[in-house]
C-alpha positions, 0 to 999 in steps of 0.5 A, a space after each residue: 378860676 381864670 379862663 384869660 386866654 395867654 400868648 399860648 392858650 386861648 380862652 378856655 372859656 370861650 368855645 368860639 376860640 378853642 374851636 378855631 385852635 382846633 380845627 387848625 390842627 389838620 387831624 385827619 384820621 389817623 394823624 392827629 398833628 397834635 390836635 390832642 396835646 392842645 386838647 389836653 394842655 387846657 383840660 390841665 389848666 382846668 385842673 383835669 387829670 389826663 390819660 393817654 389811651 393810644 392803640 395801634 396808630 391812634 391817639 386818644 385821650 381820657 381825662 377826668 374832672 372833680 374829686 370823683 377818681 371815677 366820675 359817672 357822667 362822661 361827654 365823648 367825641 372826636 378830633 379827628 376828621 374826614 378828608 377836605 376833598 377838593 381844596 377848589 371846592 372850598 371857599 375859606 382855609 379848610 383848615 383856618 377856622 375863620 369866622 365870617 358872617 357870624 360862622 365859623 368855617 372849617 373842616 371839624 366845625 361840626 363834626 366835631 370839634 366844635 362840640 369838643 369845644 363846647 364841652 371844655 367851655 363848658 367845664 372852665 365856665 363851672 369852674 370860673 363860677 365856683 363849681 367842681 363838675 365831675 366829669 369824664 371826657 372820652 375823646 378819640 382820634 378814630 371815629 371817621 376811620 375804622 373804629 377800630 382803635 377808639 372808643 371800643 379799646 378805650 371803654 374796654 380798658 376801663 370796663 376792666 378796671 371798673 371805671 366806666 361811667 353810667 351816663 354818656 352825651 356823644 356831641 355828635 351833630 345831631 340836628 338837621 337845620 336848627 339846634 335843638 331839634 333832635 336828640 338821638 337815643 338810638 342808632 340802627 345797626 349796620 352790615 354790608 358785604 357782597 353776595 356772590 351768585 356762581 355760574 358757568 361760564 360759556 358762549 353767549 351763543 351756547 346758553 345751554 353749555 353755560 350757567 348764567 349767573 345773572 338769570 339764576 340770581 336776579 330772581 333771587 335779589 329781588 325777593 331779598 329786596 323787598 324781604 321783611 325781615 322784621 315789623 321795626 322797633 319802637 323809633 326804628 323803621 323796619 330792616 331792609 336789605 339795599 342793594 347798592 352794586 351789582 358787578 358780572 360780565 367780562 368785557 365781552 358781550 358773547 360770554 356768559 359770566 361765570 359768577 355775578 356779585 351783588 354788594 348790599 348795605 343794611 340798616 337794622 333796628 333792635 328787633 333783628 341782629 346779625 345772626 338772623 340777617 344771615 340766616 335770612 339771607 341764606 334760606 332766600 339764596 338756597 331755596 333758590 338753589 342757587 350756588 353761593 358765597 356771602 360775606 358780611 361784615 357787621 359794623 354796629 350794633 343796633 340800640 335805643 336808650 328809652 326816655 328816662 333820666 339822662 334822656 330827660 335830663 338833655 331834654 329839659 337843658 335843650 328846652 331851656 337854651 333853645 326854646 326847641 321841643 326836641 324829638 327823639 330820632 335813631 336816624 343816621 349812619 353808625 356813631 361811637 355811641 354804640 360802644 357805650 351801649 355795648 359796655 352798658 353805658 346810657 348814651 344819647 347824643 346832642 351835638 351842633 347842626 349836621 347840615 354842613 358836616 362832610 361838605 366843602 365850607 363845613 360850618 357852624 353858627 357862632 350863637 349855636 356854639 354858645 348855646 351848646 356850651 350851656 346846654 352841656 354846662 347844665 348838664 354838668 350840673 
């Protein structure tokens, strides 16, 4: 095969050049400016068979390596981005993918278009040398919105026609400061929402004609922050309940609020789900005989893929490209990497260096880009 790049295509098997094409593209969820149309022309030229899966206002793409019509291995990520921010901030083009000082700068460096780079040239590198890799790219334009026309559409519609894969690597960054340190087989599960404490509301000056919401609900807040809800999990640190804002009063100091409201964010882990959150929650607020409205909203399931083949299989092509011993880790915010485990898929992650991601001169080390593509080419072996 040949990877020479042309006037129209960089080199497909260079990930360095196919990142710089695709951060140029300023995909900002939900645009996409036709991140995914150039995703997709190279992925042709290596000989992939693509599908569109657009939902709502997102595009997404799923494409197909080898002879297999249903390949069992899959590497999945994202092309869209979060917002640069203040444009002040930076000090490069958010959107040029210039390579300075060996880095390559620019928003989706890390996350995640260089790994998606990375994930290609790994495929056209078999290629060139004589191999067919069977493989399934599931690659979305809706992770840092609200995933809700992503990943979780995408793997429905191919869990009803039977054509999930087994295995997944989600390229997202997963490493704190060096490449090779961390492999997240797990990510705790997220709710957040607001309880609301009701009240009275009177004169600041006639307690006894008013019902003070902040007195009669702070009682109750604190116990439901130091609630333990579970012992944790194997890898899991026990479930806690953050309150992150609380909101009452109205603007002036003689009067006693009406209703006061506490905005919380959970972080759980596999021993606990969404149900008996809840329900812990509740049995606090009414054994305080407090007057109430909840709502939460569950964001993502908790899960943990034990070692075992494909934890293994990642492990030893880290070792090998790296040098690193990494470790297992579930810390983080949620990822796409929940859906597959919701459909039954096996997934870990393993993606470039995080420190940057979401920052202003987000970048990514030249080499560290090299030795992902390895790392992903072993795997596709």
């Amino acid at each position: 095969m040949n990877c020479a790049p042309t006037a129209s295509m960089p080199d497909c098997c260079d990930p360095v050049a196919l990142a710089q094409a695709l951060i140029r593209f300023a995909s900002v969820t939900p645009e996409d400016h036709g991140c995914q149309a150039a995703l997709a022309d190279w992925c042709i030229t290596l000989g992939g068979r693509v599908e569109w899966m657009p939902f709502g206002n997102i595009t997404n793409l799923v494409v197909r390596f080898g002879a297999a019509e249903n390949p069992r291995f899959c590497l999945a990520g994202h092309t869209d981005v979060v917002p640069v921010g203040r444009p002040e901030s930076w000090t490069v083009a958010p959107f040029g993918g210039e390579v300075i000082g060996g880095f390559l700068y620019g928003r989706g460096a890390v996350d995640m278009k260089g790994a998606i780079a990375a994930m290609v040239a790994a495929i056209a590198r078999e290629k060139r040398g004589g191999g067919d890799p069977e493989v399934i790219l599931v690659i979305t334009g809706d992770e840092e919105g609200d995933s809700v026309d992503g990943t979780d559409k995408m793997l429905h519609a191919l869990a009803a026609r039977g054509a999930l894969p087994e295995q997944a690597v989600v390229g997202e960054p997963t490493n704190p400061t060096k490449l090779g340190q961390t492999i997240k087989n797990g990510r705790r599960g997220t709710v957040n929402g607001t309880i609301t404490i009701l009240g009275m509301q009177g004169h600041a000056a006639y307690p006894a004609q008013a019902d003070n919401p902040i007195h009669r609900g702070l009682p109750a807040l604190h116990e439901l922050a130091s609630l333990k809800l579970d012992d944790g999990y194997p890898g899991f640190s026990p479930t806690s309940i953050q309150i992150t804002n609380l909101n009452a009063g109205v603007g002036a100091s003689n009067v006693i609020p009406g209703r006061m409201s506490a905005v919380v964010d959970i972080r759980y882990s596999p021993a606990i789900n969404f149900a008996g959150i809840e329900t812990a929650i509740c049995q606090v607020l009414e054994r305080h005989n407090l007057r109430y409205e909840l709502e939460l909203v569950h964001h993502g399931v908790a899960f943990a893929t034990p070692p075992g083949p494909l934890v293994e299989k990642v492990r030893q092509a880290v070792v090998r490209h790296t040098g690193m011993e990494p470790e297992l880790s579930t810390s983080g915010g949620t990822s796409d990497a929940r859906f597959f485990k919701v459909y039954g898929v096996e997934v870990v992650e393993f993606g470039l260096v995080g420190q940057s991601m979401h920052r202003a001169d987000e970048r990514t080390a030249v080499d560290d880009l090299e030795r992902l593509t390895e790392i992903y080419r072993a795997l596709l072996r």
